[in-house]
N, C-alpha and C positions, 0 to 999 in steps of 0.2 A: 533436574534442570535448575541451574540460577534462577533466583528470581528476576533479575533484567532479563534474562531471555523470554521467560513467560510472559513477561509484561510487551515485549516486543515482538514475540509469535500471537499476543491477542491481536496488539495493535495492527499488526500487516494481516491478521483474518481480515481486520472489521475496514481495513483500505482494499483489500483485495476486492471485500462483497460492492464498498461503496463505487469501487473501479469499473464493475458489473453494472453496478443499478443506477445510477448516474451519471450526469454528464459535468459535473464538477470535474475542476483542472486538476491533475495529478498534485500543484502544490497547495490546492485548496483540500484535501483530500487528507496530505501528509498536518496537515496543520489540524485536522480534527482527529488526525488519531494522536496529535500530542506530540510534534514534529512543529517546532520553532523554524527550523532552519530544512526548507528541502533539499537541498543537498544531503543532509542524513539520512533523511525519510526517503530517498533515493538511493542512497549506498544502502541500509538496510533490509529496502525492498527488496534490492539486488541480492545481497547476501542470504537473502533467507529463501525467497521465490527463486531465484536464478535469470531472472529477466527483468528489463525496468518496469515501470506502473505502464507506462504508455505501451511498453510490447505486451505485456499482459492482457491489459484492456484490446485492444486487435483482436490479441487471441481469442479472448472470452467474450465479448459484445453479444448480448443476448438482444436477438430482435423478436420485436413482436406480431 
């Protein structure tokens, strides 16, 4: 693997978990994994999950 790719499959881990466990907005979210601009941290989400953060988050919502 490139190393931008590793660096960008941690980052969409630790947005995936934060998408889980919070309730932080999708561009507060792209901006702590290191995402200036969410429109990137949006297209990459896309690119590596296959869904945006918001369909993701739907999916995943863990209640308690």
């Amino acid at each position: 693997k490139p190393p931008m790719q590793y660096v960008t499959s941690k980052r969409i881990s630790y947005a995936k978990k934060l998408l889980q466990e919070t309730d932080l907005s999708a561009c507060e979210i792209g901006e702590m994994c290191g995402y200036k601009d969410h429109a990137l941290f949006f297209k990459a989400f896309k690119k590596f999950v296959g869904i945006t953060p918001l369909a993701f988050r739907k999916e995943n919502i863990h209640t308690m």
